[in-house]
Backbone as XML, in Angstrom:
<?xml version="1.0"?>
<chain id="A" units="angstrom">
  <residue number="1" name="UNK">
    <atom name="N" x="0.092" y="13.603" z="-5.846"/>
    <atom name="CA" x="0.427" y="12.507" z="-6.736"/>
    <atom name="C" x="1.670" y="12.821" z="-7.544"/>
  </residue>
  <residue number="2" name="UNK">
    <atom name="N" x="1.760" y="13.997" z="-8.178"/>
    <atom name="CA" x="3.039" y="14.439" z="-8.435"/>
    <atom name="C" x="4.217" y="14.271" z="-7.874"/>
  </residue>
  <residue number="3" name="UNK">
    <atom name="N" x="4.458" y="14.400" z="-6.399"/>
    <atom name="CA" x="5.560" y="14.296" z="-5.216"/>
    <atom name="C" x="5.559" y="12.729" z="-5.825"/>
  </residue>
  <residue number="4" name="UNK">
    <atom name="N" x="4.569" y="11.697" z="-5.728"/>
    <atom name="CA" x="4.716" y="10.253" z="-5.930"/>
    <atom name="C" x="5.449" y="10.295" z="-6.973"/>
  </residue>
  <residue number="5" name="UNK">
    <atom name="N" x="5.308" y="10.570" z="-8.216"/>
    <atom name="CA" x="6.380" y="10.310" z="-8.963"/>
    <atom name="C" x="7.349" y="11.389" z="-9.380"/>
  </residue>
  <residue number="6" name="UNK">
    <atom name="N" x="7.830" y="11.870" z="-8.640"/>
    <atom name="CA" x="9.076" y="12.686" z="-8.204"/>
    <atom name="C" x="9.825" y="11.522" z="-7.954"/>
  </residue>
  <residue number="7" name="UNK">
    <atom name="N" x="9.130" y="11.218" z="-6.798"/>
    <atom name="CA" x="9.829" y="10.085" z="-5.817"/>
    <atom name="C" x="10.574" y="8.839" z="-6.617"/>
  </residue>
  <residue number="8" name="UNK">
    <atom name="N" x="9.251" y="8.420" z="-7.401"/>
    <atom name="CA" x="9.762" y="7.451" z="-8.048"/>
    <atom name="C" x="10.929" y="7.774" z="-9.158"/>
  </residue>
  <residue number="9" name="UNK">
    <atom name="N" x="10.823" y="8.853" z="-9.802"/>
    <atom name="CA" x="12.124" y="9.291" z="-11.013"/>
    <atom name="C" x="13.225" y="9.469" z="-10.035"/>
  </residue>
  <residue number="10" name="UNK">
    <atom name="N" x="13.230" y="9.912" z="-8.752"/>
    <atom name="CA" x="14.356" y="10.030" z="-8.109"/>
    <atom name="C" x="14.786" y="8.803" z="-7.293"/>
  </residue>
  <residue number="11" name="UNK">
    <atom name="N" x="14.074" y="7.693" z="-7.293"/>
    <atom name="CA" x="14.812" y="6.338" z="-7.066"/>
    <atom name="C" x="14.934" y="6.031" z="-7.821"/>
  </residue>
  <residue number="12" name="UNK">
    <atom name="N" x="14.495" y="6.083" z="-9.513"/>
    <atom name="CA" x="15.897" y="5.593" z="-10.397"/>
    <atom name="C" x="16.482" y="6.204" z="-10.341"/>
  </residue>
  <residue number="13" name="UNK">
    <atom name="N" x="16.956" y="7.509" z="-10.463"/>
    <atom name="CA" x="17.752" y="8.281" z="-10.924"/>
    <atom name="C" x="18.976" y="7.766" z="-9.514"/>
  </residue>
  <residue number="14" name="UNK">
    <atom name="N" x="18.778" y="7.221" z="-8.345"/>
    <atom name="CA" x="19.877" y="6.959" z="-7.153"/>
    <atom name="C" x="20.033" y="5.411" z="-7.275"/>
  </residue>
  <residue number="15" name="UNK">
    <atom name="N" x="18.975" y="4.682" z="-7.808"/>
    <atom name="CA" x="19.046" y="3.615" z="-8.674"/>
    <atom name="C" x="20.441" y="3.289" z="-9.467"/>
  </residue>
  <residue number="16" name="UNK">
    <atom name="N" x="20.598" y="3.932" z="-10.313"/>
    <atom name="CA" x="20.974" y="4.415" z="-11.406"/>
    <atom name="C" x="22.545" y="4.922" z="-11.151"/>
  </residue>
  <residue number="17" name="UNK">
    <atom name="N" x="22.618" y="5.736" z="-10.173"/>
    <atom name="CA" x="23.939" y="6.155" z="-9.731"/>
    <atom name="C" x="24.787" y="4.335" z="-8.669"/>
  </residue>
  <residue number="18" name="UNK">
    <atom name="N" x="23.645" y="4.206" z="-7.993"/>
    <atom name="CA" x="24.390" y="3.049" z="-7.636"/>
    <atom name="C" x="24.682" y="1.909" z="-8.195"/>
  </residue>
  <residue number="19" name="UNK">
    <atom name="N" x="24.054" y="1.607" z="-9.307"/>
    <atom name="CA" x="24.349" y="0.765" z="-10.251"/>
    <atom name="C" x="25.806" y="1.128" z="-10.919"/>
  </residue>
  <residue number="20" name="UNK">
    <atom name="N" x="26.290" y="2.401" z="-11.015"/>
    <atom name="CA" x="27.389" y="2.973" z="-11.328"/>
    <atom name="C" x="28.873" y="2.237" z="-10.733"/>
  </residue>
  <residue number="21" name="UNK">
    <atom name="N" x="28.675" y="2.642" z="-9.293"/>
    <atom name="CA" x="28.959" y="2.061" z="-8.398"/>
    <atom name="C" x="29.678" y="0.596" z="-8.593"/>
  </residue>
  <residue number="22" name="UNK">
    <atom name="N" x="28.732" y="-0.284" z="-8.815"/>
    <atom name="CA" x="28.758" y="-2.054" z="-8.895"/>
    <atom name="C" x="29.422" y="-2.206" z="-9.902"/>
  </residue>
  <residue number="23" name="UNK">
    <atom name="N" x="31.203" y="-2.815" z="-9.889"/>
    <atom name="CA" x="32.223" y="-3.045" z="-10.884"/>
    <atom name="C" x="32.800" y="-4.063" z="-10.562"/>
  </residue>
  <residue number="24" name="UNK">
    <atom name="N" x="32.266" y="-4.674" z="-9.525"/>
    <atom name="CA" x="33.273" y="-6.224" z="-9.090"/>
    <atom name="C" x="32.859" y="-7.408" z="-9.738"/>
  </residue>
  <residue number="25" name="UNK">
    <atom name="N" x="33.587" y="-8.022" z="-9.915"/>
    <atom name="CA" x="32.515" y="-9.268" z="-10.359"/>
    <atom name="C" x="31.619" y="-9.799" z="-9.495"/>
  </residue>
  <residue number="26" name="UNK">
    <atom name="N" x="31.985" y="-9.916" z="-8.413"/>
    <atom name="CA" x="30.824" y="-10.665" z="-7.301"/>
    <atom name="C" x="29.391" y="-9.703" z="-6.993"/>
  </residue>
  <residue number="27" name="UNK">
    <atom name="N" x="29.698" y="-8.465" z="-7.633"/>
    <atom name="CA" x="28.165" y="-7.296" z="-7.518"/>
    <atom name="C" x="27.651" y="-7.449" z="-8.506"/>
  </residue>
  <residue number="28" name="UNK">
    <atom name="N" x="27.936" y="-8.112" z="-9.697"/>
    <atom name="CA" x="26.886" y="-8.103" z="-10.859"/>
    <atom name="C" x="25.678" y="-8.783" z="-11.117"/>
  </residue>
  <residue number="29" name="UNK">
    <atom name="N" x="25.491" y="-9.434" z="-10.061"/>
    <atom name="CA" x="24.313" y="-10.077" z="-10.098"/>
    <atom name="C" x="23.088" y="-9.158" z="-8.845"/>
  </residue>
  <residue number="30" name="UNK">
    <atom name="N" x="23.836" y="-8.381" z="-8.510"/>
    <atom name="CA" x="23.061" y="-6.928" z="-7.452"/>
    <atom name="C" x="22.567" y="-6.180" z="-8.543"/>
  </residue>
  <residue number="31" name="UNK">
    <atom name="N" x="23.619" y="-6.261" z="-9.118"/>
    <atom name="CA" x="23.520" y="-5.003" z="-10.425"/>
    <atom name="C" x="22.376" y="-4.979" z="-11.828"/>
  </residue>
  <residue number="32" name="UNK">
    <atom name="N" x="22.232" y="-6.687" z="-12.243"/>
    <atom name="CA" x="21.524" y="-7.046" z="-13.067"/>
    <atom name="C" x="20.051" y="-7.016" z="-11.858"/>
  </residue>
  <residue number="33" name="UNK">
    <atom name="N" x="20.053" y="-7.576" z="-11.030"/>
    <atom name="CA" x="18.309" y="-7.529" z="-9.884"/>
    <atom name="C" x="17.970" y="-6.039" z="-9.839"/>
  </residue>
  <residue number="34" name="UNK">
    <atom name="N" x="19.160" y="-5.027" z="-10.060"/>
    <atom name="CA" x="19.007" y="-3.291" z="-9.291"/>
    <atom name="C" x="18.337" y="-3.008" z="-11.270"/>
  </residue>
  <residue number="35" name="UNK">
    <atom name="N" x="18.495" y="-3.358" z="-11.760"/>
    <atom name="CA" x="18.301" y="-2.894" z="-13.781"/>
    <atom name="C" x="17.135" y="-3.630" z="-13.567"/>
  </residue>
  <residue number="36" name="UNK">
    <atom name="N" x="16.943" y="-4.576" z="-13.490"/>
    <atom name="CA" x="15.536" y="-4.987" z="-13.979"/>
    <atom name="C" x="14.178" y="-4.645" z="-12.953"/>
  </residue>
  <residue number="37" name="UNK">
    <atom name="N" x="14.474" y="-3.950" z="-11.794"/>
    <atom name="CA" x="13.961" y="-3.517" z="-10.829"/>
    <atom name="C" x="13.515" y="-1.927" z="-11.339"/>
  </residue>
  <residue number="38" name="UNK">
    <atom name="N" x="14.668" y="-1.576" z="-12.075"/>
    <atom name="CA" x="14.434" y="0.115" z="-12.738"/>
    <atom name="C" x="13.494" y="-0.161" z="-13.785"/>
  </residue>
  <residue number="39" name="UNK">
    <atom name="N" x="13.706" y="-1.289" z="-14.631"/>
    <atom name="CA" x="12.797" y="-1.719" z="-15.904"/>
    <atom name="C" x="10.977" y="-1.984" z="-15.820"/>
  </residue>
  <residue number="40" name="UNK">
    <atom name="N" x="10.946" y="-2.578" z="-14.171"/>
    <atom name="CA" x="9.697" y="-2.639" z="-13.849"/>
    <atom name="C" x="9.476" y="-0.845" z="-13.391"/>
  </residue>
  <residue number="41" name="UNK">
    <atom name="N" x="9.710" y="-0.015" z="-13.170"/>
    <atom name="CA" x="9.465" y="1.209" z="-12.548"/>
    <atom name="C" x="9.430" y="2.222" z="-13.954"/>
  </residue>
  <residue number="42" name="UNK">
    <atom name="N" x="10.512" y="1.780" z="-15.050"/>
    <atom name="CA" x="9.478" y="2.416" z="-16.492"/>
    <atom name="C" x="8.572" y="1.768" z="-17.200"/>
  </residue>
  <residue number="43" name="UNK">
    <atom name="N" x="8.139" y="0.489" z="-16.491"/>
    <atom name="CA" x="7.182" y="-0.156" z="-17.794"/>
    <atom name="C" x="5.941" y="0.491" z="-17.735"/>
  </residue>
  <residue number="44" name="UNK">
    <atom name="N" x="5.210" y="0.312" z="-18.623"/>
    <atom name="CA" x="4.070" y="1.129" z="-18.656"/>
    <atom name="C" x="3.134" y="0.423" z="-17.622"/>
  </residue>
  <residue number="45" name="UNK">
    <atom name="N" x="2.952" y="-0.927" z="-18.069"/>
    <atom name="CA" x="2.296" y="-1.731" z="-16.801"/>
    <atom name="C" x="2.392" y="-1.041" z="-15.484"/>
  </residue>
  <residue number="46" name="UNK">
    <atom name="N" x="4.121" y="-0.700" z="-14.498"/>
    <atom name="CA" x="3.617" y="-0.164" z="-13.118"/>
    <atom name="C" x="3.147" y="1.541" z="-13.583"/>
  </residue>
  <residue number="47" name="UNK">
    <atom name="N" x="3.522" y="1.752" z="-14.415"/>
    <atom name="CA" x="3.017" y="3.852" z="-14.557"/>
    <atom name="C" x="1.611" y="3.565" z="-14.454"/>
  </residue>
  <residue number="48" name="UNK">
    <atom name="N" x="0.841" y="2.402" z="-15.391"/>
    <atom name="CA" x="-0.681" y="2.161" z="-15.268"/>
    <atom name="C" x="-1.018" y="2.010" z="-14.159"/>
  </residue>
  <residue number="49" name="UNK">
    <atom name="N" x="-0.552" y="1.342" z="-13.238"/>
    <atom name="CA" x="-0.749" y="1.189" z="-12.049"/>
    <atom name="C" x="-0.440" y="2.621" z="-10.620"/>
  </residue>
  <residue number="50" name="UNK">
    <atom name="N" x="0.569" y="3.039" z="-11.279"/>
    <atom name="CA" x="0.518" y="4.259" z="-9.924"/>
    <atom name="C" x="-0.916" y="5.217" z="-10.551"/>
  </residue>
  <residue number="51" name="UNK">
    <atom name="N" x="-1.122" y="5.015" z="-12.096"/>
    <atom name="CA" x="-2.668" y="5.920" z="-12.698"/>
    <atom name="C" x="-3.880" y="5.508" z="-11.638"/>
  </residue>
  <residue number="52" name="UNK">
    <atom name="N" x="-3.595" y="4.144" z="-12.003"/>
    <atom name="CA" x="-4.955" y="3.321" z="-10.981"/>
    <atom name="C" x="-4.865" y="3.719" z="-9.625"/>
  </residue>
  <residue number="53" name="UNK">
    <atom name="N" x="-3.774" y="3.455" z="-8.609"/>
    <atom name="CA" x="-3.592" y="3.985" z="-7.316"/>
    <atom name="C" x="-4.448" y="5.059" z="-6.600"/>
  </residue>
  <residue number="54" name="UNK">
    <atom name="N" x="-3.976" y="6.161" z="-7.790"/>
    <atom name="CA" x="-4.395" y="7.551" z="-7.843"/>
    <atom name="C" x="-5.789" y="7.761" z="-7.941"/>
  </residue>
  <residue number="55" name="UNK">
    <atom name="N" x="-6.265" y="7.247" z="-9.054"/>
    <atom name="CA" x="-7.737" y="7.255" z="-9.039"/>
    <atom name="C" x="-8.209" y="6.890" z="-7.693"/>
  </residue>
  <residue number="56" name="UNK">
    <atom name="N" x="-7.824" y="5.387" z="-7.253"/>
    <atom name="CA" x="-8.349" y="5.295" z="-5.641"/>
    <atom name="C" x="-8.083" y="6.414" z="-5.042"/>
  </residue>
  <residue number="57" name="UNK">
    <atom name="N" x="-7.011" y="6.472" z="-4.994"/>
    <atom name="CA" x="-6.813" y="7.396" z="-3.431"/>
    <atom name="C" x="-7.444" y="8.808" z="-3.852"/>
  </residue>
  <residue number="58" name="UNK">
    <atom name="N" x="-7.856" y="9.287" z="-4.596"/>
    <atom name="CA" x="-8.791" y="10.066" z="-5.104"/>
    <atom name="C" x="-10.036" y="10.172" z="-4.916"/>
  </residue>
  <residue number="59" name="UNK">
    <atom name="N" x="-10.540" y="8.986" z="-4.964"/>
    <atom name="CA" x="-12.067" y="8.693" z="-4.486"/>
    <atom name="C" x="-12.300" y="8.754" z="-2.819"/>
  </residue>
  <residue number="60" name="UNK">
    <atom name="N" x="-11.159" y="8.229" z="-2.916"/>
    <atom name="CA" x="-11.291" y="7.966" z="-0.810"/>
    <atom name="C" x="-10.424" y="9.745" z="0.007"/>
  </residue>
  <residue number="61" name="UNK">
    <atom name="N" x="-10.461" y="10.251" z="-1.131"/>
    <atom name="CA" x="-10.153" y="11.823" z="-0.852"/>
    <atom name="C" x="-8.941" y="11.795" z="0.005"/>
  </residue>
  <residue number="62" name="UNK">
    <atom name="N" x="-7.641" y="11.076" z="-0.112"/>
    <atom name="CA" x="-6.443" y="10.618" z="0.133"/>
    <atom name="C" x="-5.563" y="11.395" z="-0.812"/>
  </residue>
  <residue number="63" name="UNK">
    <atom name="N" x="-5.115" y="12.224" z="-1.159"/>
    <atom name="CA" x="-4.201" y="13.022" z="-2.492"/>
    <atom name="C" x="-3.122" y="13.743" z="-1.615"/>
  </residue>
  <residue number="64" name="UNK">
    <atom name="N" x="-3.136" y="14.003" z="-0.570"/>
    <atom name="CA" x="-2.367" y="14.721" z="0.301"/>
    <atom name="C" x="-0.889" y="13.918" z="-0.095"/>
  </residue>
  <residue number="65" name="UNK">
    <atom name="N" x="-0.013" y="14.233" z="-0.608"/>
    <atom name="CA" x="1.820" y="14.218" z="-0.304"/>
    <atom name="C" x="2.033" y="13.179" z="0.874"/>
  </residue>
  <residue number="66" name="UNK">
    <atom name="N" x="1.411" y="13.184" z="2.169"/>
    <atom name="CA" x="1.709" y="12.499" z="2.886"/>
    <atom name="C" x="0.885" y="11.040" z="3.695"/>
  </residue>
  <residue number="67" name="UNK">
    <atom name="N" x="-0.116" y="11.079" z="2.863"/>
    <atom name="CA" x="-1.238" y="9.869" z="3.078"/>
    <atom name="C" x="-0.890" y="9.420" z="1.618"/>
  </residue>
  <residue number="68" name="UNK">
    <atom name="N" x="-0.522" y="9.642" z="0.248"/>
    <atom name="CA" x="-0.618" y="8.860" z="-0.855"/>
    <atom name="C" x="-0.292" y="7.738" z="-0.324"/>
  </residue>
  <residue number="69" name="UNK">
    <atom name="N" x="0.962" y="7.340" z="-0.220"/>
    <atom name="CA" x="1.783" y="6.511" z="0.224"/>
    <atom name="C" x="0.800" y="5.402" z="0.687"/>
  </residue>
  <residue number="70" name="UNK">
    <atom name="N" x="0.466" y="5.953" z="2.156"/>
    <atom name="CA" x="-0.273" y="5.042" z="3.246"/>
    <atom name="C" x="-1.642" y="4.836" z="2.148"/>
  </residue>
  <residue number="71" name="UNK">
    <atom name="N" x="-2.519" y="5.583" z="1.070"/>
    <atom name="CA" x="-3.353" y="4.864" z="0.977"/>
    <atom name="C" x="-2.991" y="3.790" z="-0.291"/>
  </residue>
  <residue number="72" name="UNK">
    <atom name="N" x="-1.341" y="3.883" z="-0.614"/>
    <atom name="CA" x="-1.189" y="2.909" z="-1.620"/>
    <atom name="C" x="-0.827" y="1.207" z="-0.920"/>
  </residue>
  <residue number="73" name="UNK">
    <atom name="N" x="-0.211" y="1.940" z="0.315"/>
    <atom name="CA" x="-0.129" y="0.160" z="1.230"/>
    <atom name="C" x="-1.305" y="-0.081" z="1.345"/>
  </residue>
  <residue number="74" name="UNK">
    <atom name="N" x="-2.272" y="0.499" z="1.656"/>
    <atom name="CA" x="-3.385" y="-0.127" z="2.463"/>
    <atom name="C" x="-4.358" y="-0.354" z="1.408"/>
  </residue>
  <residue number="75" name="UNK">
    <atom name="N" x="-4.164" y="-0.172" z="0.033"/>
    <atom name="CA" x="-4.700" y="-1.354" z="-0.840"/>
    <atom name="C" x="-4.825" y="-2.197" z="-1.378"/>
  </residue>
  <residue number="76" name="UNK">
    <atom name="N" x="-2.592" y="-2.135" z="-1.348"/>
    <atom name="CA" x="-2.214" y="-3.372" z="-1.530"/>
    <atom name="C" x="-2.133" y="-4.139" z="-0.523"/>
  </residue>
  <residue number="77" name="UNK">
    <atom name="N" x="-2.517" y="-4.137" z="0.701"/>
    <atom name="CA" x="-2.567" y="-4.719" z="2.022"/>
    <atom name="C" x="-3.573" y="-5.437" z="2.152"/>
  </residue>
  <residue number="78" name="UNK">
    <atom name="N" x="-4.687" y="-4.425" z="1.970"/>
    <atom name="CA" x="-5.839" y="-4.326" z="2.365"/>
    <atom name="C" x="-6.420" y="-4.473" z="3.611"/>
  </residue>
  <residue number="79" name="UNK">
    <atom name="N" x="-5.676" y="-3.181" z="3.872"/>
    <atom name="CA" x="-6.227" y="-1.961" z="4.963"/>
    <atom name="C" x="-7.700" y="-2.171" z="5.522"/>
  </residue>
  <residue number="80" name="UNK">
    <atom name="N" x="-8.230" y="-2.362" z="6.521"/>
    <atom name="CA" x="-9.332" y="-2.048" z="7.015"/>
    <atom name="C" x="-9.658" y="-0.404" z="6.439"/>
  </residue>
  <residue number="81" name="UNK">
    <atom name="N" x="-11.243" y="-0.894" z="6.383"/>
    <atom name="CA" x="-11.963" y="0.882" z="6.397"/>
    <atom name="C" x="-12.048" y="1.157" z="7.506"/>
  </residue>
  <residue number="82" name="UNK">
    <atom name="N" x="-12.364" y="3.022" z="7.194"/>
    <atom name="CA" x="-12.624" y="3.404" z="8.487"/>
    <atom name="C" x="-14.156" y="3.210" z="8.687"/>
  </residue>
</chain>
């Protein structure tokens, strides 16, 4: 779960650099969708939510680095059980 939000501080943080980037006038409206996209990724609302995630994929004994992921689609999907 940790690696998960690695992940996530390091897509703002490339977020963030490419927003750098965007100086034309015709990119500022990329630029304002790319900021308020970073704004949902610090609100507490989604952090509550990768908390909640976790708890699932916790219960369904899913914590592995490389199933988090897959058991976070497949709840927002809603994944068949096995």
């Amino acid at each position: 779960f940790l690696v998960f939000f690695l992940d996530t501080d390091r897509a703002l943080v490339l977020l963030e650099e490419y927003c750098k980037k965007l100086r034309k006038p015709e990119e500022q409206q990329l630029k304002k969708a790319i900021r308020k996209v970073m704004g949902i990724f610090k609100s507490s609302l989604f952090q509550a939510l990768l908390g909640s995630f976790k708890k699932k994929a916790t219960r369904h004994g899913t914590t592995s680095n490389t199933s988090l992921p897959a058991a976070l689609a497949c709840d927002v999907l809603g994944c068949p059980k096995d």
